[in-house]
C-alpha positions in Angstrom: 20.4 3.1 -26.9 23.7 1.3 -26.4 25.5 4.8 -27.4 23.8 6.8 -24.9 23.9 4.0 -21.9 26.8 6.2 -20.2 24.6 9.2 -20.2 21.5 7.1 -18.9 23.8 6.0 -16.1 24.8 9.3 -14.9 21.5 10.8 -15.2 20.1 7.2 -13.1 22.7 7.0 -10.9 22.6 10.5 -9.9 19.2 11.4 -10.0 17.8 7.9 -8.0 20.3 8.1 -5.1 20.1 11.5 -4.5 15.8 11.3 -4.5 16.7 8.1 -2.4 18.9 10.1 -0.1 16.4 12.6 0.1 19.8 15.1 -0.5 20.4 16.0 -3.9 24.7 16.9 -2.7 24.3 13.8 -0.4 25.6 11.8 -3.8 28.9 14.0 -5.1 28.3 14.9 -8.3 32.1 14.0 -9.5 31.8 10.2 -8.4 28.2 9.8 -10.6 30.3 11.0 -13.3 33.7 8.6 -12.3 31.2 5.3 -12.7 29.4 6.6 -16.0 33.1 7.6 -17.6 34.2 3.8 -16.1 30.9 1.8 -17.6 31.6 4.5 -20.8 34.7 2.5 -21.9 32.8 -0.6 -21.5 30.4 0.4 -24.3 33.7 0.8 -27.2 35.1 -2.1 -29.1 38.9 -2.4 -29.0 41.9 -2.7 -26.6 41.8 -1.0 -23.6 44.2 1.4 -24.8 42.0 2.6 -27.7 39.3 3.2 -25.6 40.8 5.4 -23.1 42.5 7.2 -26.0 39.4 7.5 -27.5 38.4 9.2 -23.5 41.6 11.5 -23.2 40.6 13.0 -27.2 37.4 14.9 -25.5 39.5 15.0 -21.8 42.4 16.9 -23.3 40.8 18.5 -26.3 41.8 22.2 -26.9 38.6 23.4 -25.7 38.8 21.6 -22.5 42.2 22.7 -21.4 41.3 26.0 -22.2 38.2 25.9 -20.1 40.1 24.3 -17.6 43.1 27.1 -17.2 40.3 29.6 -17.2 38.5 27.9 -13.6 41.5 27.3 -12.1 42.7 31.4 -12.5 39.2 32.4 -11.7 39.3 30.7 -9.0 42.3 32.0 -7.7 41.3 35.2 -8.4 37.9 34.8 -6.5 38.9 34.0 -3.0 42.5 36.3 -3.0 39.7 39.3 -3.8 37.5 37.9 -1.2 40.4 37.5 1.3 41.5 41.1 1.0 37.9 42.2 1.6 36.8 42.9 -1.8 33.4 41.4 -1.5 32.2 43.3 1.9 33.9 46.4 0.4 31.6 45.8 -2.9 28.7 45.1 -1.0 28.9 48.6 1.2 29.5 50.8 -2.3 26.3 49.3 -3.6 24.4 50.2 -1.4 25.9 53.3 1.0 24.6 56.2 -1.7 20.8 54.8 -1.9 17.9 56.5 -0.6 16.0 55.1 1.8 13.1 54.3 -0.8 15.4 52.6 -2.7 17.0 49.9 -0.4 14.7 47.3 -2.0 16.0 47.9 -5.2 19.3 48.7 -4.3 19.5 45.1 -2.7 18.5 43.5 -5.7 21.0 45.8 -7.8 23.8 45.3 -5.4 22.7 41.4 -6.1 23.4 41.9 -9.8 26.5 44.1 -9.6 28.4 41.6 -7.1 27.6 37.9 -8.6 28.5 40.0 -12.1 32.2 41.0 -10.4 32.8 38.1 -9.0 31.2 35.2 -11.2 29.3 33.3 -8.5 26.0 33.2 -7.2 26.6 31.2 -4.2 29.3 34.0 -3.0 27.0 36.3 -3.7 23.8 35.1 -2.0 26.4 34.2 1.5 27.6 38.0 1.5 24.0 39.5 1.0 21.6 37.2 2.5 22.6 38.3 6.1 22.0 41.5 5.4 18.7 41.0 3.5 17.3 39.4 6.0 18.3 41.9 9.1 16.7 44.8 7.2 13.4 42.7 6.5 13.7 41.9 10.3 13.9 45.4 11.0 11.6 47.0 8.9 8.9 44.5 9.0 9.3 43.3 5.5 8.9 39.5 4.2 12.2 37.9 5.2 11.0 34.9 2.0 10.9 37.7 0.2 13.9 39.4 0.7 15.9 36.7 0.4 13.9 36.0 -3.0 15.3 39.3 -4.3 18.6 38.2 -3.3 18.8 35.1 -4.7 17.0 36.3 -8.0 19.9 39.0 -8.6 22.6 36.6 -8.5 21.5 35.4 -11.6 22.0 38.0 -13.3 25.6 37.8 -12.9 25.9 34.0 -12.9 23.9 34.7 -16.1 26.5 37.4 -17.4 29.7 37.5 -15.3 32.8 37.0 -17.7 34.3 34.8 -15.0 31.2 33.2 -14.6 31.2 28.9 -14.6 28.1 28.8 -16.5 29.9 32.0 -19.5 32.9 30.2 -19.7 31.4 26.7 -20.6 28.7 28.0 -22.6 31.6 29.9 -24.7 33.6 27.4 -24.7 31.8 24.6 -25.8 29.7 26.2 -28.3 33.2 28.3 -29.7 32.0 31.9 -29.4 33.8 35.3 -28.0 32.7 35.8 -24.2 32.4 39.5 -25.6 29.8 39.0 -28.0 27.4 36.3 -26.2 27.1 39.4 -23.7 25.9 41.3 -25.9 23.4 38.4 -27.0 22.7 37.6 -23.4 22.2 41.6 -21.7 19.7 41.8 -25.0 17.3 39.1 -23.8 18.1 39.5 -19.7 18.3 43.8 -19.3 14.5 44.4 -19.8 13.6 41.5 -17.2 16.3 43.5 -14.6 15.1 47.0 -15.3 11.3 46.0 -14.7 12.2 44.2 -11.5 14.0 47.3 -10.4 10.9 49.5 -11.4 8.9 46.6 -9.5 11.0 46.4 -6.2 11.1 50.6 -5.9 7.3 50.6 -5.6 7.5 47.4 -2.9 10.6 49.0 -0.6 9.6 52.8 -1.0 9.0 52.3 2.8 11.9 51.3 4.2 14.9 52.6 6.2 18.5 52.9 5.2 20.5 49.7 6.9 23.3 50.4 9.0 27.1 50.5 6.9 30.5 50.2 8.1 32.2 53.8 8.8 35.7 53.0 7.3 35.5 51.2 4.4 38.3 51.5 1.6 37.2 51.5 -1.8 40.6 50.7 -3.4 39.7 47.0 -2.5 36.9 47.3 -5.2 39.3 47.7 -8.1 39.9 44.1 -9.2 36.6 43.7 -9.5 36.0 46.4 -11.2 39.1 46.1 -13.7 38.0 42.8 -14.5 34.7 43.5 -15.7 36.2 46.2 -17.9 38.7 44.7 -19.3 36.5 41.8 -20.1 33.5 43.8 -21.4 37.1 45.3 -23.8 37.6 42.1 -24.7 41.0 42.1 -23.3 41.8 37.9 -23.2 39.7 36.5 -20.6 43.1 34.6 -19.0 45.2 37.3 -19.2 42.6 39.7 -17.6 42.0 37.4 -14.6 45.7 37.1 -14.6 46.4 41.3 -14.4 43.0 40.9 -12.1 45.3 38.4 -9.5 47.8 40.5 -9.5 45.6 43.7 -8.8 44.2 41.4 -5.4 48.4 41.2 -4.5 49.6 44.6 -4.6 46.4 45.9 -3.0 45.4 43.3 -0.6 48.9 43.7 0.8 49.3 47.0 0.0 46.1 47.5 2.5 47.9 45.0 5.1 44.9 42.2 4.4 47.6 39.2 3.8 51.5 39.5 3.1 53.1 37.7 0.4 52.3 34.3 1.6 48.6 35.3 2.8 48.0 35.6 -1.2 49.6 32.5 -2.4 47.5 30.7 0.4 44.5 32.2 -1.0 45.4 31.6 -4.4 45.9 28.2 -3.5 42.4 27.7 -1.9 41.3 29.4 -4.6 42.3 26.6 -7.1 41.6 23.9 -4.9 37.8 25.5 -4.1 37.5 24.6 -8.2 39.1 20.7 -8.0 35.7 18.9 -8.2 34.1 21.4 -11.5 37.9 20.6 -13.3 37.9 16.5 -12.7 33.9 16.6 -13.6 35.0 19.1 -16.4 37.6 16.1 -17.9 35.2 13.5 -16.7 32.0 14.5 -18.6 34.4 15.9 -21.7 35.7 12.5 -22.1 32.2 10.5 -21.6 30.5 12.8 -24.6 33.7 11.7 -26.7 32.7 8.2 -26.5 29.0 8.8 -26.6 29.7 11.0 -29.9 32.3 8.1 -31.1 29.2 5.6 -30.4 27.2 7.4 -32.2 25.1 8.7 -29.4 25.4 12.5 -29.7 23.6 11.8 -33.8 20.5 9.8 -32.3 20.1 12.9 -29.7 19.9 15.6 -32.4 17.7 13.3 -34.3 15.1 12.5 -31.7 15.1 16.4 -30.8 15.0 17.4 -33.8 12.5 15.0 -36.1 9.7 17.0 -36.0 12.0 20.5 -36.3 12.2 22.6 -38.8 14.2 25.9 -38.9 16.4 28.1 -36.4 13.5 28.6 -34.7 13.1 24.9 -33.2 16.6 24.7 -32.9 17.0 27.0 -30.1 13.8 25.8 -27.8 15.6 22.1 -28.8 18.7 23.5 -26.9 16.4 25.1 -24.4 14.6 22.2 -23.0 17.2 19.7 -23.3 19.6 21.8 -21.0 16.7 22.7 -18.5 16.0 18.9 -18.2 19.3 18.1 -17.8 19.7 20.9 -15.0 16.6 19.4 -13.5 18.3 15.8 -12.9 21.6 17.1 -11.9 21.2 20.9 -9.9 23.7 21.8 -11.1 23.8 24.8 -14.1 27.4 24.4 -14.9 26.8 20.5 -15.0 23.9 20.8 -17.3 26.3 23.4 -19.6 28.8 20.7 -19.6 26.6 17.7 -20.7 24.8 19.4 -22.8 27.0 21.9 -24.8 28.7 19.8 -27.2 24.9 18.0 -28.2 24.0 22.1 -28.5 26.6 23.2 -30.5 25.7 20.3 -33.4 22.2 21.1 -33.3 23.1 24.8 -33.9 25.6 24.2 -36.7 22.7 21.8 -37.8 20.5 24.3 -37.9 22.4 28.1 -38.9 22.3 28.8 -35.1 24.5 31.6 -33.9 26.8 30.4 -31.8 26.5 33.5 -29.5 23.0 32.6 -29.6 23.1 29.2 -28.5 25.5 30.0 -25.8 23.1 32.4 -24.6 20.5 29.9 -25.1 22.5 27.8 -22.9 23.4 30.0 -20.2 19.5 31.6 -19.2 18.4 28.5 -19.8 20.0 26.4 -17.3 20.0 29.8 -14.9 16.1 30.0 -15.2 15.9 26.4 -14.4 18.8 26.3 -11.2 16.7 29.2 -9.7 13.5 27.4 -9.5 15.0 24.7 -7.7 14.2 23.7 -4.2 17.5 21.5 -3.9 19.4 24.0 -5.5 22.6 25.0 -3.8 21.7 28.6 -4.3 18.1 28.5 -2.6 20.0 25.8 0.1 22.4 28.2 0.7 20.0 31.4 1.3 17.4 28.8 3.4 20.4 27.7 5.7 21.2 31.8 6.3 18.2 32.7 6.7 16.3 30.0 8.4 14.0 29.3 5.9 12.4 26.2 4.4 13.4 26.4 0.8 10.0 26.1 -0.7 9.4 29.0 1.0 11.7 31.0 -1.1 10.6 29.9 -4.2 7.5 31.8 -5.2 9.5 34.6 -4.5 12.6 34.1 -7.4 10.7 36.8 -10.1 13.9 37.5 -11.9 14.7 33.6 -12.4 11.0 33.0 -14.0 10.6 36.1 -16.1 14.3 35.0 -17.8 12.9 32.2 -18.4 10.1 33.7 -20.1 11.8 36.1 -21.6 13.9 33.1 -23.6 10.7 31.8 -24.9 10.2 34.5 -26.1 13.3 35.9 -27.6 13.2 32.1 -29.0 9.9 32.6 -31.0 9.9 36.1 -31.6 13.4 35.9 -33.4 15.2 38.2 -31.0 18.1 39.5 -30.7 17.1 40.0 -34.2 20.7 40.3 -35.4 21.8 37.4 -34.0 19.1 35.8 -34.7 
């Protein structure tokens, strides 16, 4: 148990203060992570130089700078399109050409088309959760509900997105094209979307149309929408948020939105918005370098795996260790983190497709963050819309049936190909 001690000490650490605290982000995630990576080097025989060598080898591996220069330029490119008024523009095509019996489904698509253009959930849920919740007040609807539907559809794109934290991580760590674990990923999630569509029609065919800005100017959508194609092309993911930056530039100023230094500011918050995911990025990357050097990441695949045989229980192996990890941390991306390098063993262990375990990864940890009350999604809708979170959560469909629909896509052997 010695190997795993710095894992056990996160988990404990984070975990008991935050259920102390009664605040599960009253305990920042980056300092539980600071005094596990400290006690980590405590656990390794040799001079002090050998162990934090030993630290910087998963740090600084290629894999982690790479994952790194990835945040930092979606970052960047997040809040300059956001700036300009890319998101509010996004949000007003979605849903300006619906008819009035579709506003419930048009919510929840607008949902999934946003968080998959601009690779956050949170973002997502703070541009539409207003909105959500005016037109339930309006047309009588259930404002838990509504908000439900909101929060639900950002996982679809937090599930998908190509600049998504969770996509990139899961990629990353498990050594897989972004490209192809979509095509994995849209396999298992697309049926789940299309009968909560079919599901939200009959529910909204009631409504009215909400009230949309009269001068909106599409030409702010086209980053957004450049992105995703050049990604789902599979066009480099850095230089593609790179041409996507400069797209935000010469349109956001071209539009008047910020001059020259208006955009390096926003760049600038941009990067700075991802500082704590990069230092609990190097962090946790050198912490599972030790833990694997101990020994540790071995006795994990063997205690998953003892009574495992085949592909089969593999994947729900991956599955429930990164939903239990998600549970003691609320944090998807975290869970991605800590848990990718133990899932992409177990998967060469077993003949697992690396696009399938990064999908495995991925829905997993988003079917799990969606279900939870101290969630910074479901926080963030409760504190827009003046809910109590709990009431939100028997309302999250499209988190649950992705959840399901991993199970089954787990025993059922599906995407067959890939499978």
């Amino acid at each position: 148990m010695k190997a795993l001690s710095p894992l056990i000490v996160f988990l404990t650490l984070y975990l008991a203060t935050s259920i102390v605290a009664q605040d599960f982000y009253k305990v920042p995630i980056a300092v539980a992570f600071l005094v596990s990576s400290v006690y980590s080097l405590l656990t390794v025989k040799g001079t002090m130089n050998e162990r934090i060598g030993i630290f910087a080898k998963g740090a600084g591996n290629p894999t982690m700078v790479l994952m790194l220069a990835i945040f930092i330029l979606a970052g960047a490119f997040a809040v300059s399109a956001k700036t300009m008024g890319a998101v509010d523009a996004t949000v007003d095509l979605a849903l300006r050409y619906l008819p009035e019996q579709a506003i419930l489904p048009g919510i929840f698509l607008a949902s999934c088309f946003i968080s998959l253009s601009i690779g956050t959930s949170c973002g997502t849920i703070a541009a539409l959760t207003p909105l959500a919740v005016g037109i339930a007040q309006q047309s009588g609807i259930s404002i838990p509900l509504m908000v439900g539907l909101v929060v639900g559809g950002t996982y679809f794109g937090d599930n998908l997105s190509f600049i998504s934290d969770t996509t990139i991580v899961a990629t990353q760590t498990q050594g897989c094209n972004m490209k192809d674990k979509f095509h994995v990923n849209i396999r298992i999630v697309a049926p789940v979307a299309i009968v909560m569509l079919i599901v939200y029609f009959f529910l909204g065919s009631n409504l009215s149309s909400p009230v949309l800005t009269d001068n909106m100017n599409y030409w702010l959508v086209l980053p957004y929408l450049a992105v995703v194609v050049m990604a789902v092309c599979g066009v480099n993911v850095l230089l593609t948020l790179t041409i996507g930056i400069f797209l935000t530039g010469i349109i956001g100023m071209w539009m008047g939105a910020y001059d020259v230094f208006g955009w390096f500011g926003a760049m600038n918050e941009g990067m700075m918005g991802m500082s704590e995911l990069i230092i609990v990025t190097i962090l946790a990357g050198g912490m599972l370098e030790i833990i694997r050097y101990n020994g540790g990441i071995n006795l994990i695949i063997k205690a998953l795996t003892r009574n495992i045989h085949g592909s089969r229980g593999g994947e729900l192996s991956i599955a429930a260790l990164t939903s239990l990890v998600n549970v003691c941390t609320a944090n998807n991306t975290v869970a991605i983190i800590t848990t990718g390098p133990i899932a992409k063993d177990i998967a060469r262990r077993f003949g697992i497709d690396p696009r399938k375990s990064a999908s495995i990864l991925d829905t997993a940890s988003c079917f799990t963050q969606g279900l939870l009350p101290y969630g910074a999604q479901v926080l963030i809708a409760a504190g827009l819309s003046g809910l109590n979170p709990i009431a939100i959560i028997p309302h999250l469909y499209y988190p649950m049936l992705i959840g399901l629909a991993l199970v089954l896509a787990i025993l059922f052997r599906y995407p067959r190909k890939y499978s």
